[in-house]
KOLLOMI-931956 format. One line per field, with one value per residue: x, y, z of N, C-alpha, C, O in turn; residue number from 1. Coordinates in steps of 0.05 Angstrom, whole numbers, plus 32768, in hexadecimal, padded with zeros to 4 digits. Each point is the difference from the previous one (the first is absolute). Example, Ala and Ser with C-alpha at 12.3 -4.5 7.8 and 13.67 -1.06 7.14 Angstrom:
// KOLLOMI-931956
n_xx: (8108/7FE4)
n_yy: (7F8E/8015)
n_zz: (809C/7FE5)
ca_xx: (7FEE/8010)
ca_yy: (8018/8018)
ca_zz: (8000/8001)
c_xx: (8012/7FF1)
c_yy: (8018/8016)
c_zz: (8000/800E)
o_xx: (8015/800A)
o_yy: (8000/8016)
o_zz: (800D/8004)
rodo: (1/2)
//
This chain:
// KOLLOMI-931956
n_xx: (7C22/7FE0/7FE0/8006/7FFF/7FD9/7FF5/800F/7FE6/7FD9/7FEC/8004/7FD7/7FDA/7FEC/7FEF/7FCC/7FDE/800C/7FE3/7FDD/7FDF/7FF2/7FCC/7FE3/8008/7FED/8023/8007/7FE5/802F/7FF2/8023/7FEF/8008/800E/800B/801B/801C/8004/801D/800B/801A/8006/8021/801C/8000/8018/7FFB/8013/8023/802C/800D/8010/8017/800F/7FF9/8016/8023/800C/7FF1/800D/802C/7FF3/800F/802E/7FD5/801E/7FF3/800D/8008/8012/8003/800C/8023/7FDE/7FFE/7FF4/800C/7FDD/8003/7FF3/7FE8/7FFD/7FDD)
n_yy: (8209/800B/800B/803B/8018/8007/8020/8019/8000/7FFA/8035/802E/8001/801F/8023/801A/8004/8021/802C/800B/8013/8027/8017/7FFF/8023/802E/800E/8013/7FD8/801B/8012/7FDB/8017/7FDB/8002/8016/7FD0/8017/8012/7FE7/8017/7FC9/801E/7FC5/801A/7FE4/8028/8015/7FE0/7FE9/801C/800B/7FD6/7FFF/8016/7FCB/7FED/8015/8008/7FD2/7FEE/800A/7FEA/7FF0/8025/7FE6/7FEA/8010/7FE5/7FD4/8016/7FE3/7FF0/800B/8004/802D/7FF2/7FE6/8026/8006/7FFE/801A/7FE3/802A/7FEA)
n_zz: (7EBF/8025/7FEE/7FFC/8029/8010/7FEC/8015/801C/8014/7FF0/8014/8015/7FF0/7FF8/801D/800E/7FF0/8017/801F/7FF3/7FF4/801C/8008/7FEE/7FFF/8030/8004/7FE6/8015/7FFF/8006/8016/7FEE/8036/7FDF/7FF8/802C/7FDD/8027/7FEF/8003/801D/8003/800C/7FE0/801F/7FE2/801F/7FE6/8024/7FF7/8022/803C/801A/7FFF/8022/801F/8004/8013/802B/801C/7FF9/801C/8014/7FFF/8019/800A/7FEE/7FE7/8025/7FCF/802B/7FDB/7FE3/8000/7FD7/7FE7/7FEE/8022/7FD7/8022/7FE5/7FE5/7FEE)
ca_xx: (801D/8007/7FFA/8012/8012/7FFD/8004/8021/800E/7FEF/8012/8013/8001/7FF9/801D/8016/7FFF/8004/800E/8015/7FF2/8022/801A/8006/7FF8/801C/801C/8010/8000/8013/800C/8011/8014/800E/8019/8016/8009/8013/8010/8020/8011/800C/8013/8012/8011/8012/801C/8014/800A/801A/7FEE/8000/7FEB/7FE8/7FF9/7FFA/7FE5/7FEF/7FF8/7FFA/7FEC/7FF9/7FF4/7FEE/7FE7/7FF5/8009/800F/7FEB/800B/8020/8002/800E/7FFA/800D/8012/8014/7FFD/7FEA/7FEC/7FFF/7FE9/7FF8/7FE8/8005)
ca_yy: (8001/7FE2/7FF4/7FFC/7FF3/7FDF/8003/800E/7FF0/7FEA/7FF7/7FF6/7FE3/7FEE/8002/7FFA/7FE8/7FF3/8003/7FE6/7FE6/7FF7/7FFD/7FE1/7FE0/8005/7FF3/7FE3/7FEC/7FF2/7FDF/7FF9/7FF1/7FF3/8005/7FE9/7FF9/8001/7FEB/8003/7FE0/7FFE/7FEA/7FFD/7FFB/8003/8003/7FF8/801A/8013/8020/7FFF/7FEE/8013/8015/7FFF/7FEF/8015/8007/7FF4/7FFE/801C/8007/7FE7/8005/7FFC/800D/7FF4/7FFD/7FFF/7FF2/7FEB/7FF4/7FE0/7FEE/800B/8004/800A/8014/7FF7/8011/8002/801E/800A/8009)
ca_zz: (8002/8007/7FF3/7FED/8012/8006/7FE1/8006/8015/7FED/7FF4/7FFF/800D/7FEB/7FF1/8012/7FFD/7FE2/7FF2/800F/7FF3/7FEC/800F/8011/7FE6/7FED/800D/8005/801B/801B/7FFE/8011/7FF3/801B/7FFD/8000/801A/7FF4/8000/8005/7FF5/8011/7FFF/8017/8003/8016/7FF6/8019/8015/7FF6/7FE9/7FEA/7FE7/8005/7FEA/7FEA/8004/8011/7FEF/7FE4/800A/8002/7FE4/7FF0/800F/8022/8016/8014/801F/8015/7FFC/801B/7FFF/7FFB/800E/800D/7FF4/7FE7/8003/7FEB/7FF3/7FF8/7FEA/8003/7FE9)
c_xx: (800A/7FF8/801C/8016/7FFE/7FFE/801C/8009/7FFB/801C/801E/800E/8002/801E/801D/8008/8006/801D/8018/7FF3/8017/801A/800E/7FFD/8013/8016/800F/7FEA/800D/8002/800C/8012/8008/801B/800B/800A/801A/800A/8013/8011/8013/801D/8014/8017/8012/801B/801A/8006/800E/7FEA/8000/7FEC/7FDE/7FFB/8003/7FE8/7FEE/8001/7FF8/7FE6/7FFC/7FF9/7FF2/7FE6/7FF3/800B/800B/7FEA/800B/801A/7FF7/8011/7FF9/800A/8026/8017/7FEE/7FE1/7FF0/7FF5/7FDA/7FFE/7FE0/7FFB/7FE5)
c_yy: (7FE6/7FE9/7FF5/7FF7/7FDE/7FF6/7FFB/7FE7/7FEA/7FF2/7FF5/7FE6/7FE8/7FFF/7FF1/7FD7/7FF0/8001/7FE0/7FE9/7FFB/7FFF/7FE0/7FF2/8008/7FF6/7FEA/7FF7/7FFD/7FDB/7FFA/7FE8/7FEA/7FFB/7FDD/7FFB/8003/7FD9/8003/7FE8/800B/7FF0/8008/7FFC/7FFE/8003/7FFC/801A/801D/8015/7FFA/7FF1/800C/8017/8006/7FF7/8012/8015/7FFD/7FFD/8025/800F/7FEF/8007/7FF4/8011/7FF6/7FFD/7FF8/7FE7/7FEF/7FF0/7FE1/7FE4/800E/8003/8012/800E/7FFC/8024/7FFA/8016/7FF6/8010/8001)
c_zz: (800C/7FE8/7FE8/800D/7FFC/7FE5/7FF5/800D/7FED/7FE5/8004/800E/7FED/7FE9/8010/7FFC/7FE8/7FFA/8016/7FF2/7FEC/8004/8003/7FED/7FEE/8006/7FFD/8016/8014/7FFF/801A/7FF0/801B/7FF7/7FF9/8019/7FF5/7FFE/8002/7FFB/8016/7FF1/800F/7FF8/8015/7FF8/800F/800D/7FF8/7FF2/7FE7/7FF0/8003/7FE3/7FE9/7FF7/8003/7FDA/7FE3/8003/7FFE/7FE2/7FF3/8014/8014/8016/8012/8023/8016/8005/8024/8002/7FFA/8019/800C/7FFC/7FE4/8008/7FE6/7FF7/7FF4/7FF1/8000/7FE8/7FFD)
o_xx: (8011/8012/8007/800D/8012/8006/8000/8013/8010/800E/8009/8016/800E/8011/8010/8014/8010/8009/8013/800D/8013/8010/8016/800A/8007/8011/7FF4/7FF6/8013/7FEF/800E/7FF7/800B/8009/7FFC/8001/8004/7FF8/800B/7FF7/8004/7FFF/8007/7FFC/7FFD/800C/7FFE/8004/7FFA/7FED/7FEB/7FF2/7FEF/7FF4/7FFC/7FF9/7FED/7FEB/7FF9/7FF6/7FF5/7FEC/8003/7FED/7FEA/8014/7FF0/8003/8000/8004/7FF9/800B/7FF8/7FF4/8016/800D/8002/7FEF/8008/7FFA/7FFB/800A/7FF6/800F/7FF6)
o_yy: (7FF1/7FEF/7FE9/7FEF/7FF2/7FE8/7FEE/7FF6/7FFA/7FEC/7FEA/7FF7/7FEC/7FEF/7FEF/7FF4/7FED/7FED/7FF3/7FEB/7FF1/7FF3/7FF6/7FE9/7FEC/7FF6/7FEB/800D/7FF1/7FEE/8013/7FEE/800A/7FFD/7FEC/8012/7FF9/7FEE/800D/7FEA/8017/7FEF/8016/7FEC/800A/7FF1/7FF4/8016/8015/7FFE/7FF7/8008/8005/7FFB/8016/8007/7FFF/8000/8010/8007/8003/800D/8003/7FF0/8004/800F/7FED/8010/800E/7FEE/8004/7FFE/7FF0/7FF7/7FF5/8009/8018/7FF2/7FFC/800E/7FF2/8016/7FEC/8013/8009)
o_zz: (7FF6/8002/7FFA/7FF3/7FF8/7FFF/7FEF/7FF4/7FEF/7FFD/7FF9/7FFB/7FFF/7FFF/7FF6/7FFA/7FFC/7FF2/7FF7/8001/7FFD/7FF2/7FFF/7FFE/7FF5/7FF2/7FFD/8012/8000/8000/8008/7FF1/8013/7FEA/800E/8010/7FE9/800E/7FEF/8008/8008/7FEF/8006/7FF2/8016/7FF1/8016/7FF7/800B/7FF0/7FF7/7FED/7FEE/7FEC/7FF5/7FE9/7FF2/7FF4/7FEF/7FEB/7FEA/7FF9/7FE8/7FFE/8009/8000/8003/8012/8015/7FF0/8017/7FEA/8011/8014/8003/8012/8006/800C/7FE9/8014/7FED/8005/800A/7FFD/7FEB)
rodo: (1/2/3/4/5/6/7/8/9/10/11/12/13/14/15/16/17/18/19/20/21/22/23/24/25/26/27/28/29/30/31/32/33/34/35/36/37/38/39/40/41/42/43/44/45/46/47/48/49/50/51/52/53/54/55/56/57/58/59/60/61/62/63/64/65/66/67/68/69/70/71/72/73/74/75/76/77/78/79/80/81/82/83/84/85)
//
């Protein structure tokens, strides 16, 4: 009886295995894909003070898919409008 037990086991180990063999040689290939480095384009403008010309700019840049990063003051009178795209 112990015999047909360890018989039993045998197999199904055996089976168990063959059937991940194929498993691994049918399978897709594990691929590693390396990541692209992102690329970001940069551009600077400069506008005049006044909301109006601001947000006209702010959204002409917006729909054409830049981001707005960051606002500086050039030579303190006219704001420099960084986008990021």
């Amino acid at each position: 009886m112990l015999t047909i037990r360890i018989s039993v086991a045998w197999m199904i180990a055996a089976l168990s295995l063959g059937a991940l063999g194929l498993v691994l040689v049918l399978g897709q290939p594990f691929t590693v894909k390396a990541q692209e480095p992102k690329r970001f384009q940069y551009r600077i403008i400069e506008v005049l003070p006044d909301t109006q010309n601001m947000q006209t700019k702010l959204n002409e840049f917006g729909a054409a898919g830049w981001e707005l990063v960051s606002v500086s003051m050039g030579d303190m009178t006219e704001p420099r409008l960084i986008f990021k795209k």
